[in-house]
TIBA-275442 format. One record per residue: residue in one letter; x, y negated, z negated of N, C-alpha, C, O in turn; chain. Coordinates in steps of 0.1 Angstrom, whole numbers, plus 5000, padded with zeros to 4 digits. Atoms other than C-alpha are relative to their C-alpha. Example, Ala and Ser with C-alpha at 12.3 -4.5 7.8 and 13.67 -1.06 7.14 Angstrom:
['a', [5009, 5012, 5000], [5123, 5045, 4922], [5009, 4988, 5000], [5019, 4988, 4993], 'A'];
['s', [4991, 5011, 5000], [5137, 5011, 4929], [4992, 4989, 4992], [4997, 4978, 4991], 'A'];
//
This chain:
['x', [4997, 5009, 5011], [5826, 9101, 5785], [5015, 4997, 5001], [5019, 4985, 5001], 'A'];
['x', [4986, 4998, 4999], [5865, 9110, 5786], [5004, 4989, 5010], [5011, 4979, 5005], 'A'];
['x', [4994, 5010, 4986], [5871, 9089, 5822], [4990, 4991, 4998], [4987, 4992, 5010], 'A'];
['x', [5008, 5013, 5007], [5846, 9059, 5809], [5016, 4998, 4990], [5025, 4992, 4996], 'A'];
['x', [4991, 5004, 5004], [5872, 9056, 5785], [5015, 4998, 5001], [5022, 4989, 4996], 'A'];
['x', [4986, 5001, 4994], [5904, 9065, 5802], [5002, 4986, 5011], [5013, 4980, 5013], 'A'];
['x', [5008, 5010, 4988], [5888, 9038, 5830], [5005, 4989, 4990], [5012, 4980, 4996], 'A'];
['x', [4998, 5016, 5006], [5894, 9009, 5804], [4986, 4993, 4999], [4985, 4984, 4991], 'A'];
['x', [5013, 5008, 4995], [5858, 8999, 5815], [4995, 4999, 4986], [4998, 5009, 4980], 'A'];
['x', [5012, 5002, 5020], [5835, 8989, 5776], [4989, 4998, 5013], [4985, 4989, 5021], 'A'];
['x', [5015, 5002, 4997], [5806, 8997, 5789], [4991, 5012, 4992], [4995, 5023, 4992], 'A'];
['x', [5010, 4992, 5007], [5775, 9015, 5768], [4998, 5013, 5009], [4995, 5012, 5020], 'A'];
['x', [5000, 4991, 4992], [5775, 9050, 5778], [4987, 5010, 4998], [4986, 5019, 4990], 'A'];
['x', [5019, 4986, 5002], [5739, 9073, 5778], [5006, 5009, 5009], [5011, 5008, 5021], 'A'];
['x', [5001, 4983, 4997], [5744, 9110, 5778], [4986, 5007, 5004], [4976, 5007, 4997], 'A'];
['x', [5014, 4998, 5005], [5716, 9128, 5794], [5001, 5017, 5006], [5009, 5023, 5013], 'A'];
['x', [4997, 4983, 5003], [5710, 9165, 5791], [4988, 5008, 5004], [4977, 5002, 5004], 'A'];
['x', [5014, 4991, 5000], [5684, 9193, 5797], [4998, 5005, 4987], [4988, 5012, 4984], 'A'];
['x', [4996, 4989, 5012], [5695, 9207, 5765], [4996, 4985, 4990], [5000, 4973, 4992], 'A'];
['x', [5000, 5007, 5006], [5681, 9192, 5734], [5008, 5008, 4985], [5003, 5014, 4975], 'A'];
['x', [4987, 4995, 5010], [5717, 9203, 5714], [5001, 4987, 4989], [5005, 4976, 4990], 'A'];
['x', [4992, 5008, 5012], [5721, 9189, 5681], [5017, 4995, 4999], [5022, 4984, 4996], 'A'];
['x', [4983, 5000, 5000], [5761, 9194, 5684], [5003, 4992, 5015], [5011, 4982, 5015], 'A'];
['x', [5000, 5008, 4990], [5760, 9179, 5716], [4996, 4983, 4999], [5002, 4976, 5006], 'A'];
['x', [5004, 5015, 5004], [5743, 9143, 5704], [5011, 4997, 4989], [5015, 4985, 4989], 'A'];
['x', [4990, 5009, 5009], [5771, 9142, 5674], [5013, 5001, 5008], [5022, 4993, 5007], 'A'];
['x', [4987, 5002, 4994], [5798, 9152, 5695], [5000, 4986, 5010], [5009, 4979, 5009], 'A'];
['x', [5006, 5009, 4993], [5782, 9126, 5721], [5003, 4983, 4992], [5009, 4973, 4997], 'A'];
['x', [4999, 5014, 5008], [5782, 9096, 5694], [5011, 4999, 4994], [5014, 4988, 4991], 'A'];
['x', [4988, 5000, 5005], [5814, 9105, 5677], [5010, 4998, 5013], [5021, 4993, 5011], 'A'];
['x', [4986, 5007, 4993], [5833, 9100, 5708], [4996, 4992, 5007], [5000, 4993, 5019], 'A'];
['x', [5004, 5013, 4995], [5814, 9067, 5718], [4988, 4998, 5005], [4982, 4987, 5002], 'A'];
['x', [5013, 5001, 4997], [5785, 9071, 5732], [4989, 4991, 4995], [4987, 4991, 4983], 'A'];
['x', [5015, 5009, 5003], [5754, 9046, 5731], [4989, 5009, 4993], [4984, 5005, 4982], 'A'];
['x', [5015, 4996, 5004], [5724, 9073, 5728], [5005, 5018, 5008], [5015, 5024, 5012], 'A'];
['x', [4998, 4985, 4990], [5716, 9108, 5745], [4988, 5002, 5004], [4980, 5006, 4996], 'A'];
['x', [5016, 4998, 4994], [5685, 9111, 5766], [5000, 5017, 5002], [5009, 5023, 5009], 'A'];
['x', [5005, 4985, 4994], [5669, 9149, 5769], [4989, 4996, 5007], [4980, 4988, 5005], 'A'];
['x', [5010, 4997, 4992], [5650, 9157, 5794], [4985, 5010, 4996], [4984, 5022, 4992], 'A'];
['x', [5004, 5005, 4990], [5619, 9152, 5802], [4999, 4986, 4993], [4995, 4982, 4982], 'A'];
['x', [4997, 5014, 5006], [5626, 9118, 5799], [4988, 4993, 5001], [4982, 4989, 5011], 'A'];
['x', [5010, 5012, 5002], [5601, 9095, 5784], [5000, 4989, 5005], [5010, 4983, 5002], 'A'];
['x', [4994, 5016, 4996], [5599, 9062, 5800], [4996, 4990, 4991], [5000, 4978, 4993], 'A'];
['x', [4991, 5009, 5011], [5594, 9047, 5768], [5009, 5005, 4990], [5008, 5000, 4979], 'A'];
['x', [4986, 4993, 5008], [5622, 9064, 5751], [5016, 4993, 5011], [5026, 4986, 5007], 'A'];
['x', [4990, 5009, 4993], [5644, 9052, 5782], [5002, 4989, 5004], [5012, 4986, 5011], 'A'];
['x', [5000, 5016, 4995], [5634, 9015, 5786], [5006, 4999, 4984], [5018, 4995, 4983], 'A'];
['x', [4991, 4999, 5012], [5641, 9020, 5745], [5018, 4999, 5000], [5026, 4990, 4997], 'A'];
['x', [4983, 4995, 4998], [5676, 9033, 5750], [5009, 4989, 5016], [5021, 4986, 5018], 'A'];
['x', [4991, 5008, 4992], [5683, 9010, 5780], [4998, 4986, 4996], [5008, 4979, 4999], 'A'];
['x', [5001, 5012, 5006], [5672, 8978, 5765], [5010, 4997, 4989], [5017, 4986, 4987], 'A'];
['x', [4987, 5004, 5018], [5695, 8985, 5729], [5011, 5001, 5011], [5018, 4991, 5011], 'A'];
['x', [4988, 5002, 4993], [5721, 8994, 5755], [5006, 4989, 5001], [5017, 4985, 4997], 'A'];
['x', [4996, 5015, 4993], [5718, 8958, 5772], [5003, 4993, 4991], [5013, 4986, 4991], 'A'];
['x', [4999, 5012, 5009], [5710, 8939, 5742], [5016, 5001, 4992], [5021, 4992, 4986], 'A'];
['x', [4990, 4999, 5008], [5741, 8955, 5727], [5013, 4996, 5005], [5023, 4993, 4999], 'A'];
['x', [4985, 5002, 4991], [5769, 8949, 5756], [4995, 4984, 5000], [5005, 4976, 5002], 'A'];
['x', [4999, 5017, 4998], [5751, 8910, 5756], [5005, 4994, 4987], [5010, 4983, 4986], 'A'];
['x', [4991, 5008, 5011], [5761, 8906, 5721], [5018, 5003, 4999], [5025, 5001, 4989], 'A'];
['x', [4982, 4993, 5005], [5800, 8922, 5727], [5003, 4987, 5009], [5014, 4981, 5006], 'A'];
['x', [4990, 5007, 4989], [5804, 8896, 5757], [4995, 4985, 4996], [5001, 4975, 5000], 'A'];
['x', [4998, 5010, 5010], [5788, 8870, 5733], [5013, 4992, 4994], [5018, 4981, 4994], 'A'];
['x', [4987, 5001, 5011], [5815, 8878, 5709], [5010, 4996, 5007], [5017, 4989, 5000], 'A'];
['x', [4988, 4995, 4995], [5841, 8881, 5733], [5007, 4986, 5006], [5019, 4983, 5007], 'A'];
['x', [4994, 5017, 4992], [5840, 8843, 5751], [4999, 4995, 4990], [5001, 4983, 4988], 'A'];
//
């Protein structure tokens, strides 16, 4: 997350973990984070989570032009 941000890059970031840590998902969204996938990953929990992703960076670059 840290070098996503140092990078300059805005891009939606998914955390993904074996660990399903409560403190890990708010530290995760408090310093930017999109979502946090635990493993074993659903594939619909991850088409979920990558769809809001997309739909979310097509309304920033909406905004942005």
């Amino acid at each position: 997350m840290a070098e996503v941000v140092r990078s300059g890059v805005e891009a939606p970031v998914i955390v993904c973990s074996r660990l399903a840590d409560p403190e890990l998902w708010v530290t995760a969204l408090a310093r930017g984070a999109y979502d946090v996938l635990v493993e074993p990953y659903e594939r619909g929990e991850v088409r979920r989570i990558l769809d809001g992703a997309a739909a979310r960076e097509r309304r920033w670059q909406a905004v942005a032009s």
